[in-house]
C-alpha positions as CSV (number, residue, x, y, z in Angstrom):
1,X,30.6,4.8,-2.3
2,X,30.1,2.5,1.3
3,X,33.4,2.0,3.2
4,X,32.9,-2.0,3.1
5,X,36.1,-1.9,5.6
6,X,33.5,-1.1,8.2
7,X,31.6,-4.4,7.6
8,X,31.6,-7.1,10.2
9,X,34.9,-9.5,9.5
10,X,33.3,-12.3,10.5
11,X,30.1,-12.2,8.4
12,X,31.5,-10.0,5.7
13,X,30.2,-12.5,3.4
14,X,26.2,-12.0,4.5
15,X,26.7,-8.7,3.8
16,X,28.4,-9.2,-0.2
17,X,24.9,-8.6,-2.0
18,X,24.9,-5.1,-0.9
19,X,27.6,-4.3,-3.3
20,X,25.9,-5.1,-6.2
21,X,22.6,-3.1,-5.4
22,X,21.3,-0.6,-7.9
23,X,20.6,1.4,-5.1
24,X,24.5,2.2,-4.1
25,X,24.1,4.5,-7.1
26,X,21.1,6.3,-6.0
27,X,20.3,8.9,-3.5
28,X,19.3,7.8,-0.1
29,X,16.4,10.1,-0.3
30,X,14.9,8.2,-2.8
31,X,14.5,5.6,-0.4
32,X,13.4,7.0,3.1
33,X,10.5,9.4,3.3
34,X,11.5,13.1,4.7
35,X,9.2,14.6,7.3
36,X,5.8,15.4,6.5
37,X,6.4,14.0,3.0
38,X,2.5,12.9,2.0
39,X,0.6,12.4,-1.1
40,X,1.3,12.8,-4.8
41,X,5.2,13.8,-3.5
42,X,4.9,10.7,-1.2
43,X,3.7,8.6,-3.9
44,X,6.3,9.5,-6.9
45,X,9.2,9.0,-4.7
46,X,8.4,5.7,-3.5
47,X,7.3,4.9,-7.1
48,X,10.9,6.3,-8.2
49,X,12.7,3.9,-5.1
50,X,10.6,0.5,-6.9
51,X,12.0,1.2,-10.1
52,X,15.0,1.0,-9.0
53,X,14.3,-1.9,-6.8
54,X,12.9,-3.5,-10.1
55,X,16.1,-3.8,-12.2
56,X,18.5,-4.8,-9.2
57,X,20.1,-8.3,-9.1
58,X,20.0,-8.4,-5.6
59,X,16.5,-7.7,-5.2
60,X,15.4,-10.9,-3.4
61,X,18.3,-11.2,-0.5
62,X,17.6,-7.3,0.2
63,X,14.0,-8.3,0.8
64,X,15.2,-11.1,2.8
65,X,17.3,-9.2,5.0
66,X,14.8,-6.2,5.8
67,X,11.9,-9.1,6.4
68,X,14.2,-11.0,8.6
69,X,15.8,-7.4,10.5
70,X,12.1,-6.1,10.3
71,X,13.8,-3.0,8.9
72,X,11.4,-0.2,9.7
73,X,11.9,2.8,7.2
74,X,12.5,2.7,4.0
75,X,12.0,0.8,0.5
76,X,14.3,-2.3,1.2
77,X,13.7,-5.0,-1.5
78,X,11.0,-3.0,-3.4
79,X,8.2,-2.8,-0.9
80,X,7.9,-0.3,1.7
81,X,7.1,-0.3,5.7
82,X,3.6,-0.5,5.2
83,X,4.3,-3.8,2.7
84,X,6.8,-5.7,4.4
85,X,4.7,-5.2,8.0
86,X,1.7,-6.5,5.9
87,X,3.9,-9.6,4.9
88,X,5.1,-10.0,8.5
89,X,1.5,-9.5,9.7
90,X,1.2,-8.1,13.3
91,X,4.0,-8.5,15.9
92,X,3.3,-11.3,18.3
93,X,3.0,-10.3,22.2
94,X,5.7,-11.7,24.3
95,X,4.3,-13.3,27.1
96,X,5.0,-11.3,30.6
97,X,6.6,-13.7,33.5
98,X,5.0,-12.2,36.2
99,X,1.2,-11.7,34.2
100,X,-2.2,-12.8,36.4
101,X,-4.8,-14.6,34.5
């Protein structure tokens, strides 16, 4: 179970969906690709991690927050990296100061 002690005091309460995720009762594997993982193995587990995603009630606000964070592993809101950077589209270019046309 997450220490919720450890949450920010201040903004404790933009953090109070996470304790009703269907995810706190699964594995953290289920959710973040090992090393090499590819395929049919790749495939079933993130399959596995959207199920999940499917019957939570705080589905929506955990999408929010990893499209807002730009979380970058993981199936956060049922989509994965490749999804949510396809909703984001491409990362704008900051401008350099110093840059010569």
């Amino acid at each position: 179970m997450t220490d919720t002690a450890r949450l920010p005091g201040a903004a404790g309460h933009a953090w109070q969906w996470q304790l009703r995720a269907a995810c706190r009762e699964a594995d953290d594997d289920l959710f973040y690709h090992p090393p090499g993982e590819r395929g049919a193995a790749h495939d079933a587990r993130e399959a596995r991690a959207k199920r999940v995603c499917a019957r939570c009630p705080v589905r929506e606000p955990c999408l929010a927050f990893s499209l807002r964070t730009r979380e970058a592993y993981g199936v956060w809101g049922g989509l994965t990296e490749d999804e949510r950077h396809a909703v984001l589209g491409p990362a704008r270019r900051t401008p350099r100061a110093h840059a010569r046309h």
